[in-house]
N, C-alpha and C positions, 0 to 999 in steps of 0.2 A: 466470632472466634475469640478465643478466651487466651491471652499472652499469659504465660507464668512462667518465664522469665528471661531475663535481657537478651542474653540468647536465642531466644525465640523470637524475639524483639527484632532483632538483627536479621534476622533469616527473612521476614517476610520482609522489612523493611530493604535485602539487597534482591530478593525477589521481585518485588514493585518496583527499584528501582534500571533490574535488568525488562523488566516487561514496559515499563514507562520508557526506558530508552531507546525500545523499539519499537515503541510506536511514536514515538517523536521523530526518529529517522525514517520511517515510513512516509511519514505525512510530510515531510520535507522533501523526499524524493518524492513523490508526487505531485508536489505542487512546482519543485523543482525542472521536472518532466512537461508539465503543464507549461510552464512558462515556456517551454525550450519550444516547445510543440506550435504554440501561440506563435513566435517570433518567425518560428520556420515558414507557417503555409502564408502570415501576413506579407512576408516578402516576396513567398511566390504570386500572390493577390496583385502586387504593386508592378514586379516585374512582366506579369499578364496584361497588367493593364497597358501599362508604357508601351507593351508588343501590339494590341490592338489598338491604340491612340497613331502611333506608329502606322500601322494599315491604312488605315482609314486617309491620312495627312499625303500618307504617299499617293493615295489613289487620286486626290483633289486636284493634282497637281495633271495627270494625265487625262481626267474630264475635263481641265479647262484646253488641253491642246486641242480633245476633241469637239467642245462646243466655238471656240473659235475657227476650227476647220466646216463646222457643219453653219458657219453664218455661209462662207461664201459658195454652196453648190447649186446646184440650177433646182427650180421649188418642184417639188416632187408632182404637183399635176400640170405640168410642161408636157403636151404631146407634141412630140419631136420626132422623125422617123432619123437622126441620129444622135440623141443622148435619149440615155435609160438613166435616168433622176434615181430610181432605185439601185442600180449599179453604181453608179460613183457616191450614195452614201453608204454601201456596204462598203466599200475600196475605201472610203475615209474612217471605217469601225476596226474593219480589219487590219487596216496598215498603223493602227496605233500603236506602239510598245504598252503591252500591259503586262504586270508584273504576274499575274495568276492566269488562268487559262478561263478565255470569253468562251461562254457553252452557249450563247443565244443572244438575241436582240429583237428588238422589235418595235414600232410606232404606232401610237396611239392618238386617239383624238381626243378632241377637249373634253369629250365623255368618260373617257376609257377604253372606247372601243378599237379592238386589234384592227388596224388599216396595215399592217404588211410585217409578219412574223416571218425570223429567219430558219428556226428548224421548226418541225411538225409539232415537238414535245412541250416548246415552248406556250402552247395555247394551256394546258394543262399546268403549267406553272403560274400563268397568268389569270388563272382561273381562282388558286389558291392562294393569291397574294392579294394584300390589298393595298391600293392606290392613294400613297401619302397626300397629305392637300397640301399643295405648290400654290405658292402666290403667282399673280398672275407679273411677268416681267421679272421674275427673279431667274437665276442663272444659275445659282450653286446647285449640284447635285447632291443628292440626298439616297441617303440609303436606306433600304426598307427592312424589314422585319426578316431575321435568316429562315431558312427552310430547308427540313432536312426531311432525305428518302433513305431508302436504304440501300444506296448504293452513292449517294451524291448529296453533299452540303454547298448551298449558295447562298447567294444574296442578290435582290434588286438594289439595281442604280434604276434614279430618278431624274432624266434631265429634262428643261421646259425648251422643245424643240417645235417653230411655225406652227404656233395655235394647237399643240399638242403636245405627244411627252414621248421622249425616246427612253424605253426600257433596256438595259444591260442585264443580262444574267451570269455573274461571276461566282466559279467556284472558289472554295473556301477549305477545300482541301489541304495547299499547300501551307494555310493558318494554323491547320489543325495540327499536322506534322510539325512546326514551326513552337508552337504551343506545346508540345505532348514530350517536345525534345527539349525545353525549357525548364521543365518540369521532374526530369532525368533522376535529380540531383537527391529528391525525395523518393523514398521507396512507398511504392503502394496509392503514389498519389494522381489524383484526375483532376479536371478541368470541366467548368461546366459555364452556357451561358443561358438565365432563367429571366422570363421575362415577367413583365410586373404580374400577368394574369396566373403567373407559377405552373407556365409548361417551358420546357426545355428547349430552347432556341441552338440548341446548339448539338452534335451525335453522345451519345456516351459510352462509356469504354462497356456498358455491359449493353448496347445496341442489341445484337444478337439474342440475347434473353430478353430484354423488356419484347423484342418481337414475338419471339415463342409465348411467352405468357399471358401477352396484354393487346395481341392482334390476332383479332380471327381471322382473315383475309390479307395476308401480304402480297406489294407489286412494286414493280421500281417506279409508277409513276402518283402510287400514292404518300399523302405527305402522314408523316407521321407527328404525334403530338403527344406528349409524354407530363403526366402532372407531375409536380413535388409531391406526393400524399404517398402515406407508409401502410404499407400494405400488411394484412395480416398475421404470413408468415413470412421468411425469407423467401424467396423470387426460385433462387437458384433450387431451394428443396422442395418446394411447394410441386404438389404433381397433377395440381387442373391449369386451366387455361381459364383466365380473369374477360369476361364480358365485357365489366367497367369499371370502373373506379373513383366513379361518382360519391360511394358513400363512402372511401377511404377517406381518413381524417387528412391534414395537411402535416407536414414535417415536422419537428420544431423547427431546421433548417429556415422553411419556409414563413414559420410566423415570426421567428425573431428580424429574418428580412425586409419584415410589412414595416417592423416596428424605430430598427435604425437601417442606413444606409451605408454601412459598414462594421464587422463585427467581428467574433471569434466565439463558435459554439463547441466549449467543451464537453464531457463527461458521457462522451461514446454516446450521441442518439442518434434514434433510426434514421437512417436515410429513406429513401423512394425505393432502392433494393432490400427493403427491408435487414439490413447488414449496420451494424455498427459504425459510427465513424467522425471523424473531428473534422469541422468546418472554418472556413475565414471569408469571407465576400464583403462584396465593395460595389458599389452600385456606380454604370460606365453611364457617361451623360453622351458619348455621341453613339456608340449601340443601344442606348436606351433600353439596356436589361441591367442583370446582376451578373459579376464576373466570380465566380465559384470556386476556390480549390478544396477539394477532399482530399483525405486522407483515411483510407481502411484502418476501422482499429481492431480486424480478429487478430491479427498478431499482435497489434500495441496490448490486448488485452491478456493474450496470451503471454506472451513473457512476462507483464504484468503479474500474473497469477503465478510463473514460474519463480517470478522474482519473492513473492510474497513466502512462499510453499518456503523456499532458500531461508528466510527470513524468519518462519514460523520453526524449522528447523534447528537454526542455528540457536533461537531461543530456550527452546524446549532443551536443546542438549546439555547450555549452558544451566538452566534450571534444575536439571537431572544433575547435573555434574554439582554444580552448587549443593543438592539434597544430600546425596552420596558424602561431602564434604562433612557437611554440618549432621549427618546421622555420625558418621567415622568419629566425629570431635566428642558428640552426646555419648556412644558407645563407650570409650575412652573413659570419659569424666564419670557415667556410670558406674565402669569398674570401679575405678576406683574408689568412689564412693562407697561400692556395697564389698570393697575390700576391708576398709577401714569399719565401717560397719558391721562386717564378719567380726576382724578383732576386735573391736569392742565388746560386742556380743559374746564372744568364744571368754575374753577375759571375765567380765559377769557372770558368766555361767557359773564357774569355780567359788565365786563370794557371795551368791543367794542359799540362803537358806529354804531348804527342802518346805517347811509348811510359811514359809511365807509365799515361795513362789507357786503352792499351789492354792493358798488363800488368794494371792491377786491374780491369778490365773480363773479361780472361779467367781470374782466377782466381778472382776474387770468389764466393763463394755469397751464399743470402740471406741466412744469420745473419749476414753479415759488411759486408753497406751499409754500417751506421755508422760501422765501421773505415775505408773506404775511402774517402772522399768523391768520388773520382773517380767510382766504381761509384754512387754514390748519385745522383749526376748525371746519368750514363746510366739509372738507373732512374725519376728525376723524370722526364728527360725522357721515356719510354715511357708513363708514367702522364699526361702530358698529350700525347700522341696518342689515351691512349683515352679520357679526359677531353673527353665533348660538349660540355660549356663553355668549354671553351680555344679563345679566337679565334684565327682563321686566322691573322691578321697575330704573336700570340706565337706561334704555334706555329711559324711559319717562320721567324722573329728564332732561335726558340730550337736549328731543325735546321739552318739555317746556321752557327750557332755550332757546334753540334757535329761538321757536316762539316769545318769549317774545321780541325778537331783530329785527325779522324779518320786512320789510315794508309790504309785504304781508298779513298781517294779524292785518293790522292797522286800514285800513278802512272798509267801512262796507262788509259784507259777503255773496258770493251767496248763494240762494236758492237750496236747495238738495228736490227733491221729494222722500219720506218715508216712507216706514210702520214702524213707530215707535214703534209697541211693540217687534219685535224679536231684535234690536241693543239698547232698553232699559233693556229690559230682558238682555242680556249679559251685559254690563254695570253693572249692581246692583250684577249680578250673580260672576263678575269679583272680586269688590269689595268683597262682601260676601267672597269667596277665598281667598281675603287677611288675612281676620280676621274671621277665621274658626268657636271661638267662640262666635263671635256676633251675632246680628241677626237681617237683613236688610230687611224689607217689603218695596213692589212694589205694589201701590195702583193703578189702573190706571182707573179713573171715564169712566160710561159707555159712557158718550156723545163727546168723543177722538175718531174721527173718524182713522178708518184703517191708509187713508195715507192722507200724508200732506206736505204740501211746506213748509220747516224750513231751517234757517240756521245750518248747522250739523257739518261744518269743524272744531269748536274747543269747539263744545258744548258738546262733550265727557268728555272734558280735565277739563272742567269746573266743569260740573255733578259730575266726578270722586275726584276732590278735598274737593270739598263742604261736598262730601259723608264722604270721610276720617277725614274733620276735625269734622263733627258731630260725628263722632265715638271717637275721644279725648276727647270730652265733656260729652260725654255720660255719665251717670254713669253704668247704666245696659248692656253697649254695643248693647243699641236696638234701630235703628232708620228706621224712615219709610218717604217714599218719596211716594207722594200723586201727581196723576199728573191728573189736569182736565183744561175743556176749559173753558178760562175766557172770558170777553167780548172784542167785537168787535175786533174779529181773532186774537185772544192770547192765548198762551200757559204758564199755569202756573203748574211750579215745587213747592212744598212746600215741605221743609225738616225738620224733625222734630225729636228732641231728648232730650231726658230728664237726662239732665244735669242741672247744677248749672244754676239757671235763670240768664239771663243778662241786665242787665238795659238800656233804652234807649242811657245812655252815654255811656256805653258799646258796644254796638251794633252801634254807630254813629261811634267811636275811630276806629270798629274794619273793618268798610266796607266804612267809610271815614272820613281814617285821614287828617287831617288838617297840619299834621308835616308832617315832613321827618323821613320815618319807621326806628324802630332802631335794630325789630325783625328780625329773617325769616319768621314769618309767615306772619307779617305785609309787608314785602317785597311781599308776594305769593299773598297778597287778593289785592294788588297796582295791580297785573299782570292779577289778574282774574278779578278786572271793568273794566279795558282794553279790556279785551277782550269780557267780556259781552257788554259795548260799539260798540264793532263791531259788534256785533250779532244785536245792535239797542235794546237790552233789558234791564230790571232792575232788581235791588239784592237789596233788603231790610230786615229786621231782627225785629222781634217783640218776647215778651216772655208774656205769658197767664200762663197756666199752664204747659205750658212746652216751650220750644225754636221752634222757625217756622222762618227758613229762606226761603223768597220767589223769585223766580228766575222767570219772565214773560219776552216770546221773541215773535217776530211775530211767526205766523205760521196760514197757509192758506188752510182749508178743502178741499182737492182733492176728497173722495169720502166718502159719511155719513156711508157708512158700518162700524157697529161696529162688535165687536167680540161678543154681548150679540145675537146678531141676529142669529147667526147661534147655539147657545145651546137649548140644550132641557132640558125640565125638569124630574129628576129622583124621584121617590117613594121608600120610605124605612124608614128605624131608623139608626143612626148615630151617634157614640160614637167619640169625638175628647177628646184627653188630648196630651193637650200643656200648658205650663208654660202663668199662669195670666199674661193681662199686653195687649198691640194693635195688639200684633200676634194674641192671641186668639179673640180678637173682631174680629178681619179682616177676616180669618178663617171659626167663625160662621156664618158670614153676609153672606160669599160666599158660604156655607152650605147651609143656611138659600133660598139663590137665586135660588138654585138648586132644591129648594122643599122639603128637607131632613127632617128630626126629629132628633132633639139632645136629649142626653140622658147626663143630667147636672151632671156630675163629676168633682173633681175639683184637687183630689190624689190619689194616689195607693191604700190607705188602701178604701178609697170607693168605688174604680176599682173590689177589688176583692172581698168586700164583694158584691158587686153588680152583677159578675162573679158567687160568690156564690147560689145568688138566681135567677138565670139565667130562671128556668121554670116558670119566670111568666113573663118575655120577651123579645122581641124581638129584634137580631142587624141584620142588615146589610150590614152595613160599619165600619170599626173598621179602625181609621184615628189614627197614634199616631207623633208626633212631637218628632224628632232627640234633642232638648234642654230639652225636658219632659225627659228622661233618660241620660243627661247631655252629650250627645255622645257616650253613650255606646250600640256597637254592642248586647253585651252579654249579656244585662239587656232587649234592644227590642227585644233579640230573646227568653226571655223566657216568658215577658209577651205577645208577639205575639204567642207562643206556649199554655200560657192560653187560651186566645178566640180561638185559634185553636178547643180548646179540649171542650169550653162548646158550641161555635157557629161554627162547622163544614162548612156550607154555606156562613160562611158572607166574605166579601171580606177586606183581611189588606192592609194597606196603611200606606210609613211612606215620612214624609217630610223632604227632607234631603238637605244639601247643596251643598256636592259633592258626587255623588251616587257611581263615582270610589271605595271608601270609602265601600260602604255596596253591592257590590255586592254578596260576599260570601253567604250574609244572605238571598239575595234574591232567589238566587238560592238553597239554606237549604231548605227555608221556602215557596216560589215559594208567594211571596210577591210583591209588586208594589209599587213602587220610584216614588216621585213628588218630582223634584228636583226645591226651591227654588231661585227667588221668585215666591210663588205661584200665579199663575193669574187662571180667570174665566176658560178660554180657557183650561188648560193641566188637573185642576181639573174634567172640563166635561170630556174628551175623557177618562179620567181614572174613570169616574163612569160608563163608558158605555161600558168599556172593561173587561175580565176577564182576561187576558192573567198576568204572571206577566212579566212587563216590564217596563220601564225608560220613564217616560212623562215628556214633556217639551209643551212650546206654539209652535205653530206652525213656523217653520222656512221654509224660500224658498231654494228651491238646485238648484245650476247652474252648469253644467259641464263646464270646461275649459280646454282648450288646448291652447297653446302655446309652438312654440319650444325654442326662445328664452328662455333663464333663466331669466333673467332679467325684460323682459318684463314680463314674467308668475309671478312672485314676484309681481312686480307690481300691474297688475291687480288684483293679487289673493287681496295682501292688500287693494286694493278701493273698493271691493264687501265686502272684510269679514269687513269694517267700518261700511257697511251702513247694517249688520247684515244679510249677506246670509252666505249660506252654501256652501263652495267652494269644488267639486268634481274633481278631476285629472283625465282628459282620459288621463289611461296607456295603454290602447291596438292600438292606430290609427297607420292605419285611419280605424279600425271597430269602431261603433257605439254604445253607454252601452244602455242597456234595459231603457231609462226615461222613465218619467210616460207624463202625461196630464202636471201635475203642474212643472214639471222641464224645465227651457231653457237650452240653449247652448250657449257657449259661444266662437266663433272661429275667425282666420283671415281669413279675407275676398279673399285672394290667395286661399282659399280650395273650393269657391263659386264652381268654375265648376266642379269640383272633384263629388262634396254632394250633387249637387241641386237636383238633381232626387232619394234622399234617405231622407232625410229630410223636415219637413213644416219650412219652414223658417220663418213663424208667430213663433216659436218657438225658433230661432236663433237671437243672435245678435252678429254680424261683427264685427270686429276689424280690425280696420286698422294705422300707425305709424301717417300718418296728414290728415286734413281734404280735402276732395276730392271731384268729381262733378259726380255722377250718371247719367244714363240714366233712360229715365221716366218710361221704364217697370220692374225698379228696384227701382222706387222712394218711393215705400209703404216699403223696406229694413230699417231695423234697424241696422244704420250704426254709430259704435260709434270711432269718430278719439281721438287717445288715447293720444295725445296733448293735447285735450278741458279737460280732467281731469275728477274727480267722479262725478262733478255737472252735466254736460251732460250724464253721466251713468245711475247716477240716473232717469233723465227725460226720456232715452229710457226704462229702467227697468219697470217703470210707468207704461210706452206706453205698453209694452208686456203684462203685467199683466193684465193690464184694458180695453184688448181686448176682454174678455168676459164677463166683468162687464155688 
């Protein structure tokens, strides 16, 4: 990872050291836990033990009352016909106090052999035990190896009784309760006792399952015998029944046993139920096994994981939250960076001279920007074209400036073929958006043919100034721009606003001074006869009863269709209130054109008394203008909810500028949007529609594809000038449903791909430079995208006016 700079520095460096700090608390809670875990079952290990040391101590005590009682009874082969030798030593077994309950007894001979068992069961217990070696003459009782059934845990005593041995059979039940309630205090924890050969001397709390799994044949008088060794799967989900478990490996449990004689096995290994689990044992010298506490760790392991998840969470948040911080900080510093580097930029612009800046502009490479500041200039400004942050309004300060320098745009200017009313419409509409509460009409005389040969390359930039400073002068914020054919193949713009009149010396000073400008704005109108000059046009300024500046450039009728030719005329009554003044003339004329009937209202309180007396007549059309309610949603939807309720039929209409703006209401009110400036063309299709929905003039759609990026930018920006409608194929290479009226717009590489899906009358090609066709492709609309918009245009023409 490549740091560039301290900033950056810093961010990874409090990232590692928010990830290093959790995993250092990690590993301390763990080992922390570890410890705790350790100390807990050791204690249980010790307490176990002192309870079995305890057992065993107490019982010594009541084998000595009974081998002291069995010196003095009469020797058991006395035949007597009145003493039973075996009756008075059961009456000396039975009348002991023993602390656990006697299940059996029994006497053996110096062999082992049963000489007189006191219940049945006890031959089958004696069968499975084996017989400790007793010294001969010793006394202490000894206790044997435990044995468990499944129903019963005991243990042999061993006493050396007349040349033989008297066996006790003690249960070991009341241990295990006594043990298992000892144990309480820990959740999840058991008790086990394993003998050196590593089977289990002792029941275990999953008794019940080691039977199902690991015994084919259960009985209460069989003994059972259980290894340490870990079985393959868990016990509890395993779904056969285990033969043997001979080849089961042994525990760790079981090997670390072999190896010390008391210990603590962490880090969850298998047990003999194949189940997870933490160990402590201790090896008992007078049971002569191992004394075992476990402790289940599916839930130690499980909160475990919960706890980690918590952990891995909390970091991650804080990581996010930290980026979020440090983008917020970098965003910030950026601005302002390429704020100050905008001014700089914008200020250079103005003190480069024209052929220097296009001498280092064509020789410049890019190791060479920094040398050249001209070149650096032109490359700021490309970086904020592609700069989605860069507002519209720097961005166009900033390519005026640079037109104003450029050579390119000194002499005169090709020819673009036109439909100039959809990239006029935008234009005026653009404007309008500036200054939301103005109000900009688009005249556009019926005998302005569809399309037309103009220069277009900076007559936007023009148009769009001219607009803005009439709107300075304005007093009402209302200006109208009138656009009809003047003579002998000219196009005139007159723009008109009613502001403070200006005098011929006014009007001469402001569109040709004689000095050297000392304004900005005088500096902007030095740069816009300049470029009206290229255009070959004139700008002149007159003032009557209001301000008319007049803009005439060539421009060359490609085809007489106008827009009046394709309307028809509607029948009805027609209520408009809009604010006095050239909207509403404008407005009515085009009313007026459509055949309509106005119904002369001129304010509200005439609206409603006229609403009032509604049964003597008739509306139709109920038009209401967004300035007539000063831009109040709230105020059109309730007089729109008037004629709702006295004219049920008639259709409302509001004229708005940015319809984003009132969609709510349309949808309320299921109402119809003409969005401003109004022309002939969106006013028909919305008297002829019922639907409510968003009219505008007719625009053309072109799909486009391109893989490039760059190129697609491109292109898209020289179609959306010349005022189309730019569509994204996002699915290719499938095809979108166009109509008739859409073309395509593709590289000329996908020709062999398409050609048998497409009318290629419908296509036009794209290709990087101009190239040489063969003649069964020479009728192809082939646009080399070097030649620029001018040639775009003239194919755009060509396609369109194929079915003229």
């Amino acid at each position: 990872m490549r740091i560039k700079s301290w900033s950056s520095l810093l961010f990874v460096l409090s990232l590692s050291l928010i990830w290093g700090g959790g995993y250092w608390l990690w590993h301390q809670t763990a080992i922390w836990q570890q410890q705790q875990h350790k100390t807990e079952l050791s204690l249980q290990v010790e307490r176990a033990d002192a309870l079995l040391s305890q057992w065993q101590q107490n019982y010594q005590l009541h084998l000595q009352y009974l081998q002291h009682d069995l010196d003095s009874i009469t020797p058991l082969n006395t035949d007597s016909p009145l003493l039973d030798p075996w009756a008075e030593l059961s009456d000396k077994i039975q009348h002991t106090l023993w602390p656990d309950p006697l299940l059996a007894y029994g006497w053996l001979d110096q062999d082992g052999k049963a000489l007189h068992l006191s219940q049945p069961m006890a031959s089958a217990w004696l069968a499975q035990s084996t017989l400790p070696e007793l010294e001969l003459g010793e006394a202490k009782a000894q206790f044997g190896s435990p044995q468990i059934y499944s129903r019963k845990w005991l243990v042999p005593v061993y006493l050396r009784f007349r040349q033989g041995h008297l066996v006790l059979w003690i249960s070991l039940k009341p241990l295990q309760d006594q043990l298992q309630a000892l144990l309480q205090r820990t959740p999840d924890a058991s008790w086990l006792l394993v003998g050196v050969d590593g089977f289990l001397q002792s029941p275990s709390p999953a008794q019940s399952l080691l039977i199902d799994k690991l015994v084919s044949q259960s009985s209460e008088e069989k003994l059972l015998r259980f290894a340490l060794k870990r079985p393959p799967v868990p016990l509890e989900s395993a779904l056969q029944t285990f033969d043997s478990t001979a080849a089961w490996p042994e525990t760790a449990l079981m090997q670390a046993m072999r190896n010390s004689s008391r210990g603590f096995l962490p880090n969850y290994a298998t047990n003999y139920l194949g189940r997870p689990a933490l160990s402590a044992w201790q090896w008992h010298d007078q049971w002569q096994a191992y004394l075992v506490v476990e402790r289940d760790g599916v839930k130690l392991i499980a909160e475990q994981k919960k706890r980690q998840r918590w952990l891995l969470m909390l970091l991650g948040g804080s990581s996010v939250l930290l980026t979020i911080i440090f983008a917020l900080l970098q965003r910030s510093v950026r601005r302002q960076q390429r704020r100050h580097q905008q001014a700089l930029v914008e200020q250079s612009f103005h003190q480069v001279e024209p052929a220097e800046l296009a001498e280092a502009l064509e020789h410049a490479e890019a190791e060479q920007l920094n040398r050249f500041p001209e070149a650096s200039q032109a490359h700021t400004l490309l970086q904020a074209w592609l700069d989605p942050t860069t507002t519209a309004q720097t961005l166009r300060q900033m390519t005026q400036a640079w037109l104003a320098r450029h050579p390119s745009h000194q002499g005169p200017q090709p020819l673009y073929a036109l439909a100039l009313r959809a990239p006029l419409f935008q234009l005026v509409q653009r404007v309008q958006r500036q200054h939301p509460k103005a109000e900009v009409l688009l005249d556009l005389h019926a005998d302005v043919p569809e399309w037309l040969l103009l220069p277009w390359s900076t007559l936007p930039l023009v148009l769009e100034f001219l607009l803005l400073d009439a709107l300075t002068r304005s007093v009402s914020q209302r200006v109208k721009v009138h656009v009809v054919m003047a003579e002998q193949q000219r196009l005139r713009f007159e723009i008109i606003d009613d502001g403070t009149l200006l005098s011929e010396g006014q009007w001469l000073s402001m569109l040709h001074s004689a000095t050297e400008p000392t304004s900005q704005a005088a500096v902007d109108f030095v740069q816009i006869q300049e470029w009206v000059a290229a255009l070959q046009g004139q700008l002149s300024g007159h003032s009557q009863a209001d301000n008319r500046l007049l803009l005439t450039i060539p421009a060359q009728p490609l085809a007489t269709q106008s827009a009046r030719d394709e309307l028809q005329v509607v029948d009805g009554a027609a209520m408009l209130l809009c604010p006095a003044g050239d909207a509403q003339q404008a407005y009515t004329r085009l009313l007026r054109t459509m055949g309509l009937r106005l119904v002369p209202l001129d304010d509200a309180e005439q609206f409603l008394q006229w609403c009032g007396s509604q049964h003597d007549h008739q509306l139709d059309y109920f038009i209401l203008d967004e300035g007539f309610v000063q831009h109040d949603c709230e105020l059109a939807g309730k007089m729109v909810a008037v004629v709702r309720r006295y004219f049920p039929n008639a259709s409302l209409m509001l004229l708005v500028s940015d319809s984003e703006s009132w969609l709510a209401l349309q949808q309320e009110l299921q109402v119809q949007l003409l969005e401003k400036p109004l022309l002939l063309e969106s006013l028909s299709l919305a008297l002829q529609s019922s639907a409510a929905e968003t009219f505008r003039p007719f625009t053309r759609r072109i799909w486009l594809y391109q893989p490039d990026s760059l190129q697609y930018w491109y292109q898209e920006q020289q179609l959306q000038n010349q005022g189309y409608v730019v569509q994204p194929l996002r699915s290719w290479p499938e095809l979108p449903a166009y109509t008739a009226d859409d073309l395509l717009m593709l590289p000329l590489t996908e020709r062999v791909m398409l050609s048998e899906r497409i009318d290629e009358h419908q296509v036009i090609w794209t290709c990087p430079e101009q190239m040489l066709v063969d003649d069964l492709a020479a009728d192809l609309l082939l646009w080399p995208v070097e030649l620029g918009g001018v040639e775009l245009s003239h194919l755009l023409y060509q396609a369109y006016s194929r079915d003229l």
